[in-house]
N, C-alpha and C positions, 0 to 999 in steps of 0.2 A: 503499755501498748497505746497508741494513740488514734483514738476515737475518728472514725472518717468523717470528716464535714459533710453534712447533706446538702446538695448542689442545690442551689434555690431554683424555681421553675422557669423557665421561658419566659420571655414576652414576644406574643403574637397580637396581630391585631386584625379586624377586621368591617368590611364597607357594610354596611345598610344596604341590601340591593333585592328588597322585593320587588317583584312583577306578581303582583297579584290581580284576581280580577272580581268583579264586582258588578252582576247581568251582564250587559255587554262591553262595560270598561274595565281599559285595563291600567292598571297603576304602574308607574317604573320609576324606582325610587332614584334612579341613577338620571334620568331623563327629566325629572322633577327639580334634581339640583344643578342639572348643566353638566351633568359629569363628564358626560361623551366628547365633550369640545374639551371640559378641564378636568381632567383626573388628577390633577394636587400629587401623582404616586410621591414625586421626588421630598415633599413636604411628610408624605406619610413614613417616606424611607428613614425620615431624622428619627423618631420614635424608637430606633435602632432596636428593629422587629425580627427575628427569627424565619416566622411563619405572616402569612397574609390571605385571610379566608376573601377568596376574590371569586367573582362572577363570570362565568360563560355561559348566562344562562341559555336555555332552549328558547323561549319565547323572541328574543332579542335575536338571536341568530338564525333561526331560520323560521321565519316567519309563514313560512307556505312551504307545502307536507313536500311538494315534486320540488323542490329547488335545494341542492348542495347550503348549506350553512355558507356564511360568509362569516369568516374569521377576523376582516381586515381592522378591525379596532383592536381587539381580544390581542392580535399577534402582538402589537405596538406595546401596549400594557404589558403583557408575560413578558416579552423581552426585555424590559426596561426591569424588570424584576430577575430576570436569570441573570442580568449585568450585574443585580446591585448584591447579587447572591443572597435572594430572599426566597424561600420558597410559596409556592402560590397551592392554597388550597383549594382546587377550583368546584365549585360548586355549581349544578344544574339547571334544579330547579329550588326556587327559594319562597315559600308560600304558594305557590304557580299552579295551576291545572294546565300547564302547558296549552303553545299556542291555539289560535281559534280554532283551527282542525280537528282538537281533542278535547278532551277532559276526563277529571278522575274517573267516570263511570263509563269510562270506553276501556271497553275488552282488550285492544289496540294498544292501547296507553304503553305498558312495560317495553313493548317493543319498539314501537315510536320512540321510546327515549332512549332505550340502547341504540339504537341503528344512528342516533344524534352525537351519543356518547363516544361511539365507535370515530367518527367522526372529530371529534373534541380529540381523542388520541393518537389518532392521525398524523392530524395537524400541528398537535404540539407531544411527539411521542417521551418526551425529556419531565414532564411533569408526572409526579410521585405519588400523590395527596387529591384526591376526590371525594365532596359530598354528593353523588347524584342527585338526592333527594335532601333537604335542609326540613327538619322536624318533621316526619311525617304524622305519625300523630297527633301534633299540633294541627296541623295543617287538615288532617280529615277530621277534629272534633271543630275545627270554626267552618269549614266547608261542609261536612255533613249532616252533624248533631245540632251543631247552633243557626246555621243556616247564614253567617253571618258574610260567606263567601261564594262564590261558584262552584256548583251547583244550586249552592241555598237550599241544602237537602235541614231535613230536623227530624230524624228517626235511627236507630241504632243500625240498624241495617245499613244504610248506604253509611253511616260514619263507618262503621267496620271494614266494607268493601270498597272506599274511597284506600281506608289504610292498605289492606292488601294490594289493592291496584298498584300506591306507590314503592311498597316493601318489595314486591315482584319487580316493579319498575327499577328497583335499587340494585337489586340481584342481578339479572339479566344486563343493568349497565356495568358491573364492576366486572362479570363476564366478557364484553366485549372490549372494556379497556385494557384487561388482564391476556386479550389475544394479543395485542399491540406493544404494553408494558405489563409481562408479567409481575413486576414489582411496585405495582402500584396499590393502594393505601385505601382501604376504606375509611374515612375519619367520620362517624356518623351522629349526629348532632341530636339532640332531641330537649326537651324543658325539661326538668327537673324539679317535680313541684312533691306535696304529700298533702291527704287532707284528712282535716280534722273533725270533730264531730261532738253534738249532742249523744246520751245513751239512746234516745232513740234514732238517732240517723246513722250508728254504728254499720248498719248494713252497707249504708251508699258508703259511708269514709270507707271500706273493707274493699269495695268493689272495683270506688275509683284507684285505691292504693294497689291493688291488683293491675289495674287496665292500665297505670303509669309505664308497668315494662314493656305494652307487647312487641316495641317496636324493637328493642334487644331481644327477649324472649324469642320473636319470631325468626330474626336473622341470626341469631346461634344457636338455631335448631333444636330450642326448649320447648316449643309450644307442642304437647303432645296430649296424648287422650289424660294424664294428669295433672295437666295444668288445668289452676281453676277455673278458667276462662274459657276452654274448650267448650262446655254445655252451650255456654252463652252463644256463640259461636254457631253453635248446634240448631238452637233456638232460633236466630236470624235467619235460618236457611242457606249459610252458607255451608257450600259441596265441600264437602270432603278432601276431594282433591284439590281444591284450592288450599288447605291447610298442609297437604302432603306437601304438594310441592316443596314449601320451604324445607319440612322433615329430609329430604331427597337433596334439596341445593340449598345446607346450610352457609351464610357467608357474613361470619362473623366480624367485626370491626376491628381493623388493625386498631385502631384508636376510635374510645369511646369519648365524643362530645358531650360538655354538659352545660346547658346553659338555664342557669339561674339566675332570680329574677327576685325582688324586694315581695311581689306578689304571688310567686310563686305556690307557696303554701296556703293553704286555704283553709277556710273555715266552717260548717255547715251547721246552719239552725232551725229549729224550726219555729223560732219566737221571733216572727220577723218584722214587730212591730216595730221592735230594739233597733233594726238597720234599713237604710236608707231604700227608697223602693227599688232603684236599676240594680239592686241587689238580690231583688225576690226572683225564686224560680221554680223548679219541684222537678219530682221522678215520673210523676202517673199513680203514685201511690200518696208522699207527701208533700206538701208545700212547704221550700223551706228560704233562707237567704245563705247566700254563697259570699263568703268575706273574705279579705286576706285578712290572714292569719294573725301577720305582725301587727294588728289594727282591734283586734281581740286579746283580752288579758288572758281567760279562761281558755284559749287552743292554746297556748305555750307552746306554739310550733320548736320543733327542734333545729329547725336551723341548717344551712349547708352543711355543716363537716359533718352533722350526723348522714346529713341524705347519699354523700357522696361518699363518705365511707359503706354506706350499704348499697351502693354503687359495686364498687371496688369489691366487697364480699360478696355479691351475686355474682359479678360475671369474672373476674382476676383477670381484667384486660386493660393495658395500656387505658387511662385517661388524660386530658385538658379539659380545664374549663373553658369552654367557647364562644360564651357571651359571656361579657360585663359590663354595662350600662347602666343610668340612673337617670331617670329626667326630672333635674330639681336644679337647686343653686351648683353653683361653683364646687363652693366646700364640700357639700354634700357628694358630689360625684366623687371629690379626689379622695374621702372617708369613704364610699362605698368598693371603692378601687382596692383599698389599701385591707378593708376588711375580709375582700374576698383574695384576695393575695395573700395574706398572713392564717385567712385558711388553709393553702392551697401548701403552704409551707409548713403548719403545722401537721398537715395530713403526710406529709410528703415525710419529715419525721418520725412519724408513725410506721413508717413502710409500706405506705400508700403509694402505685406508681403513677405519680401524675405530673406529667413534663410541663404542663403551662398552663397560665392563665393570659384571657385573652381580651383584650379592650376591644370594645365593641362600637360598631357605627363611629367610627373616627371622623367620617367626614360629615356628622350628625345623618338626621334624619327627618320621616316626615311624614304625618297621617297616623302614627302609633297611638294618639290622645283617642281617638278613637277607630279603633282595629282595623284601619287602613277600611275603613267603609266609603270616606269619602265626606263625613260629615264636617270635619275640620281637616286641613290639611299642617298643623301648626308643626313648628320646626323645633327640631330638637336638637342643640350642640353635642358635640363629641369632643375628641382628643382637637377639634379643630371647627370652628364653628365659619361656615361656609355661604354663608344666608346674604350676606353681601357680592360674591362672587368672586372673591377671594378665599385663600383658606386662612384666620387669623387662629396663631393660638391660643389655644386655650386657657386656663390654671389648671385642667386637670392635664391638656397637652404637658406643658412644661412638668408637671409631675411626675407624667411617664417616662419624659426624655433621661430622668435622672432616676428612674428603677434601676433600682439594686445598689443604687451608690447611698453614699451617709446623707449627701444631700436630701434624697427622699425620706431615707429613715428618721432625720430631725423635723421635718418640713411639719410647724405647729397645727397647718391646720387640718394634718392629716392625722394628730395625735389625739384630736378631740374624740368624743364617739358620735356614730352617727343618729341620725331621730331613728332608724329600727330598733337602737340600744337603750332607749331610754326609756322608762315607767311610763310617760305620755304619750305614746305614740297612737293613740284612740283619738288624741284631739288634734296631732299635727296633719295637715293638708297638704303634702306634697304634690306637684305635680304627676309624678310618676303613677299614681292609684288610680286603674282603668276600671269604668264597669266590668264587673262582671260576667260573664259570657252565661 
């Protein structure tokens, strides 16, 4: 009997397009690169993409609460993509506390983004594929916990209740898209990290490796009186009924996003003399240094396929990987591409269901070197480096153009391994290695 080929994954890709804000500015990754006048789509269309995680954000559309959104860029773009028979994943809000009107700790929030979202399907009722919300968790540990965004909260409490704000905010939109296109798609994005630990900092690694799910956990209707995380919960003072709710309107994700990252896996010590100081931080209890992972001998982080395989065995739901980026050389990027892609197939062999991996920030990017605060705004290449005001490509472009053919699979210098592969990775300096949050 002859053995069924497993179908290799997808290639999708997708733009860089925070709008984040930072006291009273607001960043627009898109408006930063000229995008509005040059959107490059027809140069992204070559990349011969599947899927395309593309922006309609909130902020950008309707910019004041009493005024109908204005679609008239958005339309031009999606269409040019329903011609080229690409699908458009259209995403909301992307780092964002949404326009000046609001923010994560307005009561307000979920509904403000539905009644927008409503709107978004409307207008374009033929779209499938929605992120309302793009990492919420992320997005309420740099906005809450770290303080590093708006609100610039630093206390568990508002990190918690910034994340409910948006996971309700998520619910309530896919509610009102689902009145317009029942068949529409939650594709819900989040990082993908795991952390490591000293024997005595076993507690935090235990806690944080808990708090990684809640944003699955909460939207498929897991978070209940025993999940570990409930006390905590408890503890913050957050109501009850803010936890029900979800139990009441679970809305699990057609498709789980995962987006992994070089630093994702983390490290924690408390001998923090060993690591650099923007690395020092603590609980309230103790003082430790937060490292990536791959940058320590001793965490022997385990690596994507293990995390997304334990992905896959928590929830058994449809995945993609939905970021793939690197900010370093050439080579490097097209080895980081090629390594997370020959995961994604090795997993996918396993009887892993994961339809694609996804090239990330194609038209680069901007502010990332340090977490969009504003302190550098340094430009990062993509599948197409853009920084002149053209889109040229890249080596990792031309790489992608040629996924799946022999071309790519010989292409030498994608056969090398990359510096996370090698015994020295404590002394190489990549660009990509962010402080520490």
């Amino acid at each position: 009997m002859e053995i069924e080929k497993i179908k290799p994954p997808e290639l999708w890709a997708g733009i860089e397009c925070s709008i984040n804000r930072v006291n009273d500015r607001f960043t627009d990754q898109l408006d930063l690169g000229n995008l509005y006048s040059n959107d490059f789509l027809e140069e992204v269309f070559t990349l011969n993409i599947k899927k395309l995680r593309f922006p309609v954000l909130w902020e950008k559309h309707q910019p004041f609460k009493h005024q109908p959104a204005d679609f008239g860029w958005a339309d031009k773009q999606l269409t040019k993509m329903k011609a080229a028979g690409i699908d458009p994943i259209v995403g909301l809000l992307h780092h964002g506390s949404g326009p000046a009107y609001t923010h994560l700790q307005d009561e307000c929030f979920p509904e403000l983004l539905a009644s927008y979202a409503s709107q978004v399907a409307t207008a374009f009722p033929w779209i499938n594929f929605y992120t309302p919300v793009n990492e919420p968790l992320t997005t309420a540990r740099f906005s809450g916990l770290y303080g590093l965004w708006y609100p610039h909260k630093t206390n568990d409490a508002a990190f918690i209740k910034m994340l409910l704000v948006q996971l309700k905010a998520t619910v309530l939109s896919m509610q009102a898209i689902r009145k317009i296109n029942p068949a529409a798609v939650l594709v819900q994005t989040e990082d993908l990290g795991k952390t490591y630990s000293t024997p005595l900092l076993s507690y935090q690694a235990n806690f944080e490796n808990n708090r990684r799910w809640l944003s699955y956990d909460i939207l498929c209707g897991r978070f209940n009186e025993q999940h570990p995380l409930w006390d905590y919960f408890g503890r913050l003072g957050i109501e009850p009924a803010s936890m029900y709710f979800f139990l009441n309107n679970p809305c699990p994700p057609g498709i789980i996003g995962i987006n992994y990252y070089v630093t994702s896996e983390r490290y924690i010590d408390e001998n923090m003399l060993s690591y650099p100081a923007h690395t020092h931080g603590g609980n309230g209890i103790h003082s430790y240094a937060d490292m990536e992972a791959v940058r320590v001998p001793a965490a022997k982080p385990d690596g994507p396929a293990v995390l997304i395989k334990e992905v896959w065995n928590r929830y058994k739901i449809p995945m993609a990987v939905t970021e793939v980026h690197l900010h370093c050389s050439r080579e490097e990027q097209i080895r980081w591409f090629k390594f997370m892609h020959d995961v994604v197939l090795n997993l996918k062999q396993q009887q892993v269901n994961i339809l694609a991996v996804t090239a990330w920030a194609v038209l680069g990017s901007r502010g990332w070197s340090s977490l969009l605060t504003g302190q550098t705004m340094e430009y990062e290449t993509g599948a197409f480096d853009t920084s002149a005001g053209y889109p040229r490509l890249t080596a990792l472009g031309r790489h992608l153009q040629n996924f799946g053919t022999s071309v790519q699979e010989h292409q030498p210098l994608s056969l090398l391994a990359g510096w996370w592969q090698k015994n020295d990775t404590g002394t190489q300096l990549c660009k990509n290695i962010l402080p520490a949050a």
